[in-house]
C-alpha positions as CSV (number, residue, x, y, z in Angstrom):
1,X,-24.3,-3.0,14.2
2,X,-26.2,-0.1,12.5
3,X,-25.3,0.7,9.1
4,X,-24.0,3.8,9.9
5,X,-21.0,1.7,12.3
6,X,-20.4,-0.5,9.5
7,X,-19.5,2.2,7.1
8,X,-17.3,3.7,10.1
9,X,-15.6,0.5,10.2
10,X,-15.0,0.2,6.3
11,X,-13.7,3.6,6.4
12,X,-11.0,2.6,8.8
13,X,-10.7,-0.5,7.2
14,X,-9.8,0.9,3.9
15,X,-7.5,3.7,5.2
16,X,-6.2,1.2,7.1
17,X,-5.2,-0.9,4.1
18,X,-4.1,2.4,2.4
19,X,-1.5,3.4,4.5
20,X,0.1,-0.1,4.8
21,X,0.5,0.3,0.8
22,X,2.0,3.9,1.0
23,X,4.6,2.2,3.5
24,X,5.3,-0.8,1.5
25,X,5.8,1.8,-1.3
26,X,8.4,4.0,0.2
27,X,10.0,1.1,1.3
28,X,10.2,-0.2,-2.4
29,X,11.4,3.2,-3.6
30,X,14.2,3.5,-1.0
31,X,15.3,-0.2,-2.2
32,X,15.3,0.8,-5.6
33,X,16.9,4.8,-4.9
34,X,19.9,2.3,-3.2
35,X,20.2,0.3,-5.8
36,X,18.9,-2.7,-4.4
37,X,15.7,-3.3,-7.0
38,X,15.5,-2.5,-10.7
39,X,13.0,-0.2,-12.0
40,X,11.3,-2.9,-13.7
41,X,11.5,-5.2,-10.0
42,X,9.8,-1.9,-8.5
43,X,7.4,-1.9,-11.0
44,X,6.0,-5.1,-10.6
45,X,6.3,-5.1,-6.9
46,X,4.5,-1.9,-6.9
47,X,1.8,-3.0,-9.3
48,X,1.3,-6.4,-6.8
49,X,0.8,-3.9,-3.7
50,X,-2.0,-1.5,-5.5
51,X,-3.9,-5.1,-6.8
């Protein structure tokens, strides 16, 4: 694999990873708009997601 491939793939890689955490966000904030989570539950979930 040239270097150039492996960068590609890190770049997917990481925009991968970053839109998996977007989703797991929304979904937190919808759970906590309905009531379901605290803010301070959200908070921690969120700051375990962007860790």
């Amino acid at each position: 694999m040239t270097k150039q491939e492996a960068d590609y793939q890190d770049c997917v890689r990481q925009t991968t990873r970053i839109q998996s955490q977007a989703a797991e966000l929304i979904k937190l904030a919808q759970l906590r708009d309905d009531g379901d989570l605290s803010e301070a539950e959200f908070q921690n979930a969120k700051s375990n997601i962007l860790t």
